[in-house]
SELOBA-798284 format. One record per residue (C-alpha): residue number from 1; residue in three letters; x, y, z. Coordinates in nm, 2 decimals. Layout:
<bados>
<bado NUM,'ala',<X,Y,Z>>
...
</bados>
This chain:
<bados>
<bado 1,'unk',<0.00,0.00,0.00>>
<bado 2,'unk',<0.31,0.27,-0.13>>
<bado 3,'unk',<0.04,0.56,-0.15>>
<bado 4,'unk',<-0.12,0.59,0.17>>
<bado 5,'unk',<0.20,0.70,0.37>>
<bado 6,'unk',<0.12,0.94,0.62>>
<bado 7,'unk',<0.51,1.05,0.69>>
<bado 8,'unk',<0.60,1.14,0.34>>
<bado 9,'unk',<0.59,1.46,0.25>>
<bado 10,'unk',<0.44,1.44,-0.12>>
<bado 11,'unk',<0.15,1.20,0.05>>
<bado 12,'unk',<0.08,1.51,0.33>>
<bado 13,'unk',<0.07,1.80,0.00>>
<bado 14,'unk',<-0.22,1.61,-0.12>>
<bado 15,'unk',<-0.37,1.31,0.04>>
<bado 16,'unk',<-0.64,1.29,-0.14>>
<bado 17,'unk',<-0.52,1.07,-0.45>>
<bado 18,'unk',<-0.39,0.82,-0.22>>
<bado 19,'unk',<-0.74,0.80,-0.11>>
<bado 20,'unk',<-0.92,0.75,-0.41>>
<bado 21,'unk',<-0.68,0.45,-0.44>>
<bado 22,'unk',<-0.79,0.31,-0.12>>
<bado 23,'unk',<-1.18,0.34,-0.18>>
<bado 24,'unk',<-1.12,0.18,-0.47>>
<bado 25,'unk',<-0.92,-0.12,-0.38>>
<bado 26,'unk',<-1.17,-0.18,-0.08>>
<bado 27,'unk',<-1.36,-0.10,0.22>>
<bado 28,'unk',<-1.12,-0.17,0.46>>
<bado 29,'unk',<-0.73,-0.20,0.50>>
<bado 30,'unk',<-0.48,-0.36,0.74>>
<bado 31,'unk',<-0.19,-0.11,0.78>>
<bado 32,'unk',<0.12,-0.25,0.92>>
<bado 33,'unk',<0.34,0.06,1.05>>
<bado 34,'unk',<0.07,0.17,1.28>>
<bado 35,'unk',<-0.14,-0.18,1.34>>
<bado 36,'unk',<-0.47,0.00,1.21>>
<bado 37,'unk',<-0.75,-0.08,1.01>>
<bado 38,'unk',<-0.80,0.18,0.77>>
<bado 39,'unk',<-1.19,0.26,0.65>>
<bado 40,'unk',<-1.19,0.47,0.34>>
<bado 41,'unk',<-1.58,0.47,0.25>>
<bado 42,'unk',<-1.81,0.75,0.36>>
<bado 43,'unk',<-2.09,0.46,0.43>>
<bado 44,'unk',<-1.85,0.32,0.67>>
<bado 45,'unk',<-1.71,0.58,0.85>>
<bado 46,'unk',<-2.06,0.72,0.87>>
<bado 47,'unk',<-2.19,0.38,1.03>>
<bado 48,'unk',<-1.93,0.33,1.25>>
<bado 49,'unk',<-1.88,0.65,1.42>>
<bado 50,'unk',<-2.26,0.55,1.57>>
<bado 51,'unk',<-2.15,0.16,1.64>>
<bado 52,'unk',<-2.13,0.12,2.00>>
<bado 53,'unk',<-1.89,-0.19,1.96>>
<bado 54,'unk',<-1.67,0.08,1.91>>
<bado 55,'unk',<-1.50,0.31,2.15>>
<bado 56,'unk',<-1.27,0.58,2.18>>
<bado 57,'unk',<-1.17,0.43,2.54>>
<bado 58,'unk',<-1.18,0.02,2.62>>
<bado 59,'unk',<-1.07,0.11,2.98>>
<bado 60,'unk',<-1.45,0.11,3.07>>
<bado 61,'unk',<-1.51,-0.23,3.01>>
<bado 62,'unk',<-1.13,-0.42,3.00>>
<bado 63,'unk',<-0.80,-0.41,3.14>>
<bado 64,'unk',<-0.45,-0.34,2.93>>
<bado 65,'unk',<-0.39,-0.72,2.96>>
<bado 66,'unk',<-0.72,-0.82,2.85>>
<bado 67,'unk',<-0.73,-0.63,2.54>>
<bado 68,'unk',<-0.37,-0.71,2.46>>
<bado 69,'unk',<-0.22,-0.38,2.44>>
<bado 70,'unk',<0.07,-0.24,2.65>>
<bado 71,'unk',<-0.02,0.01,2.92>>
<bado 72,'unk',<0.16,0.37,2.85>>
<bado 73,'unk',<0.48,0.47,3.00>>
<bado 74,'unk',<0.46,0.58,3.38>>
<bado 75,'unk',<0.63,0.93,3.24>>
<bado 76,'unk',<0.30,0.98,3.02>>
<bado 77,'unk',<0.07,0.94,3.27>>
<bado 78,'unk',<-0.04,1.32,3.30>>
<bado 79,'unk',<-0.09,1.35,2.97>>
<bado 80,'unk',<-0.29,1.01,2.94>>
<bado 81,'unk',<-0.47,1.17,3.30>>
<bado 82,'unk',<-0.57,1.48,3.11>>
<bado 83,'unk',<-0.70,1.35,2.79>>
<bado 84,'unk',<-0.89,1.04,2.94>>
<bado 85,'unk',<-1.13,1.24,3.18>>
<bado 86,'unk',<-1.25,1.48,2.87>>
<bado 87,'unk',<-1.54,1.33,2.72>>
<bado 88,'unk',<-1.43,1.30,2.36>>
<bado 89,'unk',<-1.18,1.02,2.50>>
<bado 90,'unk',<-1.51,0.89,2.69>>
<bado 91,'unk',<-1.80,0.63,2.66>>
<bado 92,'unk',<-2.12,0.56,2.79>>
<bado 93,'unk',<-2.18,0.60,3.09>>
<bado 94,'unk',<-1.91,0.83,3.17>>
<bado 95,'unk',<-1.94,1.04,2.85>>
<bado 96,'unk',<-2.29,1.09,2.92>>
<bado 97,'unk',<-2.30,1.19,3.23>>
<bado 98,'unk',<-2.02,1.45,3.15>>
<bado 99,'unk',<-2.18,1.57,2.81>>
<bado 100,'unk',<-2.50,1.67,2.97>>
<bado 101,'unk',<-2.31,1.83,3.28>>
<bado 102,'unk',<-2.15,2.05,3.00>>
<bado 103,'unk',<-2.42,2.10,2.82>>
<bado 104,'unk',<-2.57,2.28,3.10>>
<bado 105,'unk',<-2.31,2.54,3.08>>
<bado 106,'unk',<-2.19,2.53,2.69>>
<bado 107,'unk',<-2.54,2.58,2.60>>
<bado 108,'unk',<-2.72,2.77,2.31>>
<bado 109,'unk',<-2.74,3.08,2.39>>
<bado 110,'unk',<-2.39,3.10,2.56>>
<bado 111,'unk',<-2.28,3.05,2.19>>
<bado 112,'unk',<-2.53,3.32,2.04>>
<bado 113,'unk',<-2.42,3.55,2.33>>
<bado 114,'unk',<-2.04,3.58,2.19>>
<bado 115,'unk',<-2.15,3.60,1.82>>
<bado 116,'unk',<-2.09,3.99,1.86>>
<bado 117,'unk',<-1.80,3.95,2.01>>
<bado 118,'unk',<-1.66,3.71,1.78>>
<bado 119,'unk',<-1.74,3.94,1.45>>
<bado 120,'unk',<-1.56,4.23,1.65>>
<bado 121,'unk',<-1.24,4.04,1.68>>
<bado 122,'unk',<-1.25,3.92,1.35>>
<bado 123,'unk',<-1.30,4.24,1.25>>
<bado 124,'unk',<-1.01,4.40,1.43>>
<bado 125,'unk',<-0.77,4.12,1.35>>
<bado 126,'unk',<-0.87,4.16,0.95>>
<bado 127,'unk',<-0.84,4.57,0.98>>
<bado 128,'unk',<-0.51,4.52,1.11>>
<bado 129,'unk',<-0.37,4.28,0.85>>
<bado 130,'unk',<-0.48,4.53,0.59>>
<bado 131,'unk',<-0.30,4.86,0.81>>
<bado 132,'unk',<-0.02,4.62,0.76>>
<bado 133,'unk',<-0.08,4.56,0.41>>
<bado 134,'unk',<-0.08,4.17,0.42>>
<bado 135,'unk',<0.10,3.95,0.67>>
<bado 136,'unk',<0.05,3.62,0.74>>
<bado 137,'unk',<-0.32,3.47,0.76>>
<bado 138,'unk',<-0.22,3.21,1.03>>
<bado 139,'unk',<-0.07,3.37,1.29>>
<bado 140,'unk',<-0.24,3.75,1.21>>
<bado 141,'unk',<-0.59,3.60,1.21>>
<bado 142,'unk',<-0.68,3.23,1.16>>
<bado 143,'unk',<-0.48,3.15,1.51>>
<bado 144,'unk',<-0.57,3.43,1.73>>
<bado 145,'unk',<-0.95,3.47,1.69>>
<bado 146,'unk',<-1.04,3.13,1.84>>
<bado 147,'unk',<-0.81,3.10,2.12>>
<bado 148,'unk',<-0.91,3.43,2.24>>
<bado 149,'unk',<-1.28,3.31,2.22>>
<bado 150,'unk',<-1.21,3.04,2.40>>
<bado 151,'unk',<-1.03,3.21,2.64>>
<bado 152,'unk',<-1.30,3.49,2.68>>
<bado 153,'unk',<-1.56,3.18,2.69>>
<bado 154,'unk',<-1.42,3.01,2.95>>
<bado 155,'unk',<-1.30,3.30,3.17>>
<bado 156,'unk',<-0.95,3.32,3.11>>
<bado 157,'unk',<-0.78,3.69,3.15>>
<bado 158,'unk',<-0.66,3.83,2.82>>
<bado 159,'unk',<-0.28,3.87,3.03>>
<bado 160,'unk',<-0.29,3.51,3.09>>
<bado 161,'unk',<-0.34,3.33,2.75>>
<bado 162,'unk',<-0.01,3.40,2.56>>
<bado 163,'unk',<0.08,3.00,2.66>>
<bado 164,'unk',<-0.24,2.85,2.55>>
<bado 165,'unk',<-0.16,2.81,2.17>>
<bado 166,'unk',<0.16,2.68,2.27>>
<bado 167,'unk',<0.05,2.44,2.52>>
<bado 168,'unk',<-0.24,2.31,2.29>>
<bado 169,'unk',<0.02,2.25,2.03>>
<bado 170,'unk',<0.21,2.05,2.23>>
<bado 171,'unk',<-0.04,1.84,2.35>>
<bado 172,'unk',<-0.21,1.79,2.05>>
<bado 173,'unk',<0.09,1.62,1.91>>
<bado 174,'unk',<0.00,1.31,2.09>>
<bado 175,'unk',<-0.30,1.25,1.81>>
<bado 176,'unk',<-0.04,1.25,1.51>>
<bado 177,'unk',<0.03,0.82,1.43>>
<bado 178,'unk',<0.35,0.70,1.65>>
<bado 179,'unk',<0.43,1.01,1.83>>
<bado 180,'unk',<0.81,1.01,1.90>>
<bado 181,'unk',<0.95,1.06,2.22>>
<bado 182,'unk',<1.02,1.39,2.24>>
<bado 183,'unk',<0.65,1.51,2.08>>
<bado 184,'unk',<0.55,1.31,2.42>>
<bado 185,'unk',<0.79,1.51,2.66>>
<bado 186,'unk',<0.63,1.84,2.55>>
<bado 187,'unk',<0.30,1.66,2.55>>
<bado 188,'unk',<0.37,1.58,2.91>>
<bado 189,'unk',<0.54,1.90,3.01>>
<bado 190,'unk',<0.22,2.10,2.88>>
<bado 191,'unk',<-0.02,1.85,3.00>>
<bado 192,'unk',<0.13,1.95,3.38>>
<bado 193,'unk',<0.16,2.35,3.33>>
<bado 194,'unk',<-0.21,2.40,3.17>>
<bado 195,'unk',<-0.39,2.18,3.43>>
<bado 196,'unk',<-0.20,2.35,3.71>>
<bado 197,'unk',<-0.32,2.67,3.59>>
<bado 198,'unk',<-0.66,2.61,3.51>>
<bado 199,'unk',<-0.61,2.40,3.86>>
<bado 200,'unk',<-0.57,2.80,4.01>>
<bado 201,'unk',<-0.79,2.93,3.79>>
<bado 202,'unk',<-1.16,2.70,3.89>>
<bado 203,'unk',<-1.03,2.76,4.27>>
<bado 204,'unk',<-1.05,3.15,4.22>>
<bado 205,'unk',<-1.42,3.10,4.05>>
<bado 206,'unk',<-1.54,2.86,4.37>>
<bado 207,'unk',<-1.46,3.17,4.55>>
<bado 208,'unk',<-1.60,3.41,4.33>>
<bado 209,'unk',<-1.80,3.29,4.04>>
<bado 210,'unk',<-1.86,3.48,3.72>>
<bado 211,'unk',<-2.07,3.44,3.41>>
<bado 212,'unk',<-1.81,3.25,3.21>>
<bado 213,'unk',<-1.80,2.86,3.14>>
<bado 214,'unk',<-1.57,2.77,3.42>>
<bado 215,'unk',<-1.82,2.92,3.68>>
<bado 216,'unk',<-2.08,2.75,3.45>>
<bado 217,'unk',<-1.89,2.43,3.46>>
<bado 218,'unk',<-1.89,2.47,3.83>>
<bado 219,'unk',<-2.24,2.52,3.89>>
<bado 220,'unk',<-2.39,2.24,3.69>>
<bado 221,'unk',<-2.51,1.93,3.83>>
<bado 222,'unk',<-2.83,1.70,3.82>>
<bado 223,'unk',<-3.11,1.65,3.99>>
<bado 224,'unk',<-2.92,1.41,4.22>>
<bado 225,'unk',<-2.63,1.67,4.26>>
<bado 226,'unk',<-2.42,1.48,4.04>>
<bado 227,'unk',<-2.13,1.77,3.91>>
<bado 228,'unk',<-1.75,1.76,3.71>>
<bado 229,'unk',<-1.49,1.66,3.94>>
<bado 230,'unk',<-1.25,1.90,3.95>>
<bado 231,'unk',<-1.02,1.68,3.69>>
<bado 232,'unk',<-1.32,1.67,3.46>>
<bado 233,'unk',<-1.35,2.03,3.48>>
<bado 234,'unk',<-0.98,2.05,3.39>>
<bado 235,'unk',<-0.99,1.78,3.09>>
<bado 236,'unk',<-1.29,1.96,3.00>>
<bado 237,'unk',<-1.16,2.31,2.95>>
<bado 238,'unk',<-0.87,2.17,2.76>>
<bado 239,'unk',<-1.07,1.97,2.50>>
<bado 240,'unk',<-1.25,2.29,2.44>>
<bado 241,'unk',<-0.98,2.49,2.34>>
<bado 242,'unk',<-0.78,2.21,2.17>>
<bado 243,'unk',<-1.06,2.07,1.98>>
<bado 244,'unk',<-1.20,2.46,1.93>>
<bado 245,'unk',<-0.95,2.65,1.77>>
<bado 246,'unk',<-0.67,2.34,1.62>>
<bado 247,'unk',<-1.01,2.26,1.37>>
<bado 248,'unk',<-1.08,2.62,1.30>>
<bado 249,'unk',<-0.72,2.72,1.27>>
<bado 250,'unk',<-0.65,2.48,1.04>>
<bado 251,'unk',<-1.03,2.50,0.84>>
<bado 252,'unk',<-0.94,2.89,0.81>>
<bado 253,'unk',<-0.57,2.87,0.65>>
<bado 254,'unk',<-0.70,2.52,0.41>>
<bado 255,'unk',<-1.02,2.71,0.30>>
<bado 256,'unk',<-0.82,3.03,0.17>>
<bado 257,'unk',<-0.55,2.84,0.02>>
<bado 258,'unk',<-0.87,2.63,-0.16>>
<bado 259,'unk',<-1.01,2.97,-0.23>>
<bado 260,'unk',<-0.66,3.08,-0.38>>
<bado 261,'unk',<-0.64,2.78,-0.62>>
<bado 262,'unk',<-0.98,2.82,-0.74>>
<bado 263,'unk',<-1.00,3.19,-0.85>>
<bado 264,'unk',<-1.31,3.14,-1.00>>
<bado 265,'unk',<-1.48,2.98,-0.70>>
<bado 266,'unk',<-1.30,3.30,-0.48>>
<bado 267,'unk',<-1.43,3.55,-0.72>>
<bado 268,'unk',<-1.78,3.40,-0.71>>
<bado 269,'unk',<-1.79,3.47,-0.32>>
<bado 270,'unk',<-1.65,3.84,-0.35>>
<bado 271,'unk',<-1.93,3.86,-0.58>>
<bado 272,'unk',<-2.18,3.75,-0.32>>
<bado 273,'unk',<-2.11,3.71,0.04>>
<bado 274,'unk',<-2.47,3.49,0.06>>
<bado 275,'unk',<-2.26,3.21,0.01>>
<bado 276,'unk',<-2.07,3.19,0.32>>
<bado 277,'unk',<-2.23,2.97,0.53>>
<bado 278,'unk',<-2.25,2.74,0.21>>
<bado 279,'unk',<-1.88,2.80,0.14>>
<bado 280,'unk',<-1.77,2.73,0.51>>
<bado 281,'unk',<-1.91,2.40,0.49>>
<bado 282,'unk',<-1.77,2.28,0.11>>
<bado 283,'unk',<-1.42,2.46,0.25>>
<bado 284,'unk',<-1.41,2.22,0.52>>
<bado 285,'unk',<-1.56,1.90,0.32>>
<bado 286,'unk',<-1.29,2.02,0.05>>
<bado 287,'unk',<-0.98,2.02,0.29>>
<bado 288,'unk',<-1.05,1.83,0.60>>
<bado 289,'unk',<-0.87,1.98,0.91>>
<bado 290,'unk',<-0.90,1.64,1.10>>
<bado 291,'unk',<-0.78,1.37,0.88>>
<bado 292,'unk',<-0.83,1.00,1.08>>
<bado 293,'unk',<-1.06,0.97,1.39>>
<bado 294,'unk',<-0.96,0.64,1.56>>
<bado 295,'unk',<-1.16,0.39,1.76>>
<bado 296,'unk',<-1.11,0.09,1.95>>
<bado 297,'unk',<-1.30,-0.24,1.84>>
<bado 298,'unk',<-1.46,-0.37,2.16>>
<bado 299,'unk',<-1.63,-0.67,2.02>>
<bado 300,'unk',<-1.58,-0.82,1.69>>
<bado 301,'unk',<-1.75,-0.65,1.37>>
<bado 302,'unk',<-1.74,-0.72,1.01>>
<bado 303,'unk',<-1.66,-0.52,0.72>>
<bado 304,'unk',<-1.70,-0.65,0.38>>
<bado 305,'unk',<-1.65,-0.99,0.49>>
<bado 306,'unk',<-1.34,-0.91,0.63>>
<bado 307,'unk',<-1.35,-0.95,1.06>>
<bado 308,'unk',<-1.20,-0.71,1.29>>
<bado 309,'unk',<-1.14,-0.89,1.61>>
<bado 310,'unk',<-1.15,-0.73,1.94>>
<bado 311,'unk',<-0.83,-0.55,2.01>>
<bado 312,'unk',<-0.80,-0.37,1.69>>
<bado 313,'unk',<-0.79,-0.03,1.61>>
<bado 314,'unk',<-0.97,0.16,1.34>>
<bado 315,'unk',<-0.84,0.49,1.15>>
<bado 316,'unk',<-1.17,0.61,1.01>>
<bado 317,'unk',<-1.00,0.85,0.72>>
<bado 318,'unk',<-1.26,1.16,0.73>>
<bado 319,'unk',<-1.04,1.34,0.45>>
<bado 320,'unk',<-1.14,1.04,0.20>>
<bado 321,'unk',<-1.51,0.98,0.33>>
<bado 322,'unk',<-1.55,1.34,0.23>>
<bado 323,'unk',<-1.41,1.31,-0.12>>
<bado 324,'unk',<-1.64,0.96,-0.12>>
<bado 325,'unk',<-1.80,1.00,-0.51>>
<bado 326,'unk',<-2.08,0.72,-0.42>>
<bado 327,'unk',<-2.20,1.07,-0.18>>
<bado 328,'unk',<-2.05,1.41,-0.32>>
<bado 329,'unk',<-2.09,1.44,-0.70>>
<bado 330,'unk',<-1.75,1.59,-0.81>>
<bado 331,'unk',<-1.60,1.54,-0.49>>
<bado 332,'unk',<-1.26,1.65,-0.59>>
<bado 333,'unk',<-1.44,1.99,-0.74>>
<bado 334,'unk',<-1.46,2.27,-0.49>>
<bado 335,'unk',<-1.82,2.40,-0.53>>
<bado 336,'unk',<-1.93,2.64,-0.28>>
<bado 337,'unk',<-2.28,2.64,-0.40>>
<bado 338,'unk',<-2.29,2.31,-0.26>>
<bado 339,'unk',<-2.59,2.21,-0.10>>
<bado 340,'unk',<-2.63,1.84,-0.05>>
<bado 341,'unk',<-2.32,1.82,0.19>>
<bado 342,'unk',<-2.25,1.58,0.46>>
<bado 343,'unk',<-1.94,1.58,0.53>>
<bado 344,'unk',<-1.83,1.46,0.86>>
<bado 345,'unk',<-1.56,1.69,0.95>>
<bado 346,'unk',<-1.73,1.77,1.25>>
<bado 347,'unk',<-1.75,1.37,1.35>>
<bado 348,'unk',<-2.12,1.19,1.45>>
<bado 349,'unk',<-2.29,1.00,1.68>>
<bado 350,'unk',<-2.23,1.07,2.06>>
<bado 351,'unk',<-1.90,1.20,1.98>>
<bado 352,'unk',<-2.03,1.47,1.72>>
<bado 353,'unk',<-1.84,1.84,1.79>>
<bado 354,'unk',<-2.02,1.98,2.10>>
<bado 355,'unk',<-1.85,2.32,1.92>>
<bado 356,'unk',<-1.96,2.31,1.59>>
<bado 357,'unk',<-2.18,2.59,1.63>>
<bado 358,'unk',<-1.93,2.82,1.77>>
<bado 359,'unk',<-1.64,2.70,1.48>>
<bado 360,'unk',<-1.90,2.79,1.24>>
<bado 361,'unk',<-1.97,3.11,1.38>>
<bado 362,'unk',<-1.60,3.15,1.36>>
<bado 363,'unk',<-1.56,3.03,1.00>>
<bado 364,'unk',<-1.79,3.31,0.89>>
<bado 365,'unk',<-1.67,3.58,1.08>>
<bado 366,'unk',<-1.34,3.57,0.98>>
<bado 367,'unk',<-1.45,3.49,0.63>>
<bado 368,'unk',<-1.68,3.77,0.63>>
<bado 369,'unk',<-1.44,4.04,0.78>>
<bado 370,'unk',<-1.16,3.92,0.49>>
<bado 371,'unk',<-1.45,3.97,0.20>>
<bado 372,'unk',<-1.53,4.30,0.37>>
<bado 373,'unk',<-1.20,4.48,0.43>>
<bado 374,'unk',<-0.95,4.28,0.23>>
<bado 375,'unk',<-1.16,4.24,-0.09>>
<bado 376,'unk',<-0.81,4.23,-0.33>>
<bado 377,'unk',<-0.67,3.95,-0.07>>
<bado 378,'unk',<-0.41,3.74,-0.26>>
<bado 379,'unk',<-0.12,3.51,-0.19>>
<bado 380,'unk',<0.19,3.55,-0.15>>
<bado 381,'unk',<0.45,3.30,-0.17>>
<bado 382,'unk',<0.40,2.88,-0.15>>
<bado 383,'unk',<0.30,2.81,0.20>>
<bado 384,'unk',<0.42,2.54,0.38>>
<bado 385,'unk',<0.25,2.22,0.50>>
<bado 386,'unk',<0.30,2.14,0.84>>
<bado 387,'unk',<0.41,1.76,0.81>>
<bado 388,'unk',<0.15,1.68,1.03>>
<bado 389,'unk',<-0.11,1.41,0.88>>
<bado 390,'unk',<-0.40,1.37,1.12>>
<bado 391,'unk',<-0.40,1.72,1.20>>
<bado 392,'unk',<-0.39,1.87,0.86>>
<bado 393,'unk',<-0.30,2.24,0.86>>
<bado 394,'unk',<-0.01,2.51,0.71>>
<bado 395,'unk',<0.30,2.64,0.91>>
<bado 396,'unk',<0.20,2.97,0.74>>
<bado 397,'unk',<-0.03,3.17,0.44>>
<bado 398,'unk',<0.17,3.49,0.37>>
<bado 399,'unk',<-0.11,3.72,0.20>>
<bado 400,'unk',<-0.08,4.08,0.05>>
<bado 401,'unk',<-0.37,4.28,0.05>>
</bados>
């Protein structure tokens, strides 16, 4: 399988040949270098992200031993003790009982409430890039706009969130296939430093509670005055900006560079900015931010007459299920008058983007403030790809305006 590689360079540029290959040799594939199962089809992916002989955790119902994997390194553990109390590395009845616990506080209308804030930054972030006269999209926009909605979300004090990009980057290096050693150290060492802080930060809101999430997060509980634990809390904040900005950082700087390639498609949404919300969603379908969504296989399943056993892991490949042709008619054409679109780039089932609203919000807000005030935006330069695979985003977008 020479074309599905996710360390080469060429194979990171543009993925999405490799996948055509894959759907069409099959529904599933053993891959050796990273003992996964890989699941091409949109069908598939579709159906199994809802399969509850699937999880993202097997802890809740084996042991290491039973499910014959190796327990992490000791020196990981506060990494592996952050990321397995959030509820995206959670199943039922865990996940539940924390989704609906932050639902009470990420609700609705807490989303709707920072729309006008969100525009404003976006607003003030574009204005500057064009005082500038260009700069570069990724670090002068795409970046900063939702880490400091997050931040402002969950209660965090604008002098306080210079380190959150760089923890979240460091931490979200443990998702990329075979993390080395070192990508684990930093993962560790931010892993330690964020949950101490936000450790600080939940005790100063017991004593004096605000109308941000973390007070929010604080209050909630059930009827039986079931609430977060405080390491909940803490895994919980931390998924939310991880999972809230890495996406929408990385949908932002692969929908422009699209937009770039396809002059005709850009020009068309100069021409009318009605097509925004349309355009946000074929930008992300187009060039998936999250790649491969893994799950465990907690009882046996079968896929084309080929059987998974227990054990095994799945890579469900998101970037080829939305290029799938037997769903997306031209799927390797970027149309942003798209309307028959479901892509999964923001996951299903239990685990679907508790966010998604908010990203969106994002994604047009940025989009909207670029249109406005930069209406002669244009490259400048070949970016870089970061060499990332799951994770699929640019180490920068120089732009001239």
């Amino acid at each position: 399988m020479a074309a599905f590689d996710p360390w080469s360079a060429d194979f990171v540029a543009d993925p999405y040949p490799a996948f055509a290959e894959l759907r069409a040799r099959g529904r599933v594939h053993y891959y050796e270098p990273t003992d996964q199962w890989l699941v091409p089809h949109h069908a598939d992916v579709s159906a199994l992200l809802r399969d509850r002989r699937l999880g993202r955790t097997y802890r809740h119902r084996f042991t290491h031993e039973d499910f014959g994997r190796t327990p992490p390194p000791p020196e990981h553990e506060p990494f592996h003790t952050l990321n397995d109390h959030g509820m995206l590395d959670l199943e039922p009845p865990d996940h539940t009982r924390i989704r609906r616990l932050v639902s009470k506080a990420f609700t609705p209308r807490t989303v709707e409430r920072l729309r006008p804030y969100v525009h404003a930054l976006a607003d003030g972030l574009v204005a500057r890039l064009v005082a500038a006269g260009g700069g570069d999209l990724l670090t002068d926009v795409a970046e900063p706009l939702p880490v400091a909605v997050i931040a402002e979300m969950l209660g965090i004090p604008e002098s306080d969130r210079a380190p959150l990009r760089p923890w979240s980057a460091d931490i979200c290096g443990m998702y990329e296939l075979n993390p080395s050693g070192e990508t684990a150290a930093k993962a560790v060492r931010a892993s330690l430093d964020f949950s101490d802080y936000l450790r600080g930060l939940i005790a100063a809101r017991r004593a004096e509670p605000g109308d941000d999430l973390i007070s929010g997060l604080i209050a909630a509980h059930d009827g039986d005055d079931d609430r977060l634990t405080e390491q909940e809390m803490i895994s919980t904040c931390v998924l939310l900006l991880n999972a809230g900005h890495e996406a929408t950082v990385n949908a932002t700087v692969n929908g422009w560079l699209a937009l770039f390639r396809h002059p005709d498609q850009l020009a068309a949404l100069r021409a009318d900015h009605s097509l925004i919300p349309s355009a946000v969603e074929e930008l992300m379908r187009y060039d998936t931010p999250l790649q491969l969504f893994e799950r465990w296989v907690l009882d046996d399943i079968e896929i084309d007459g080929t059987t998974i056993p227990r054990g095994a892991e799945i890579a469900m490949l998101f970037g080829s299920a939305n290029h799938d042709p037997a769903v997306f008619t031209a799927p390797d054409r970027l149309d942003l008058t798209r309307r028959d679109n479901p892509h999964i780039s923001f996951s299903a089932g239990i685990h679907y983007c508790i966010g998604a609203p908010l990203a969106r919000i994002e994604l047009a807000a940025s989009m909207t403030a670029l249109l406005t005030r930069a209406p002669a935006l244009t490259l400048a330069g070949e970016p870089k790809r970061r060499p990332n695979f799951v994770m699929r985003g640019l180490k920068a977008l120089h732009v001239t305006t």
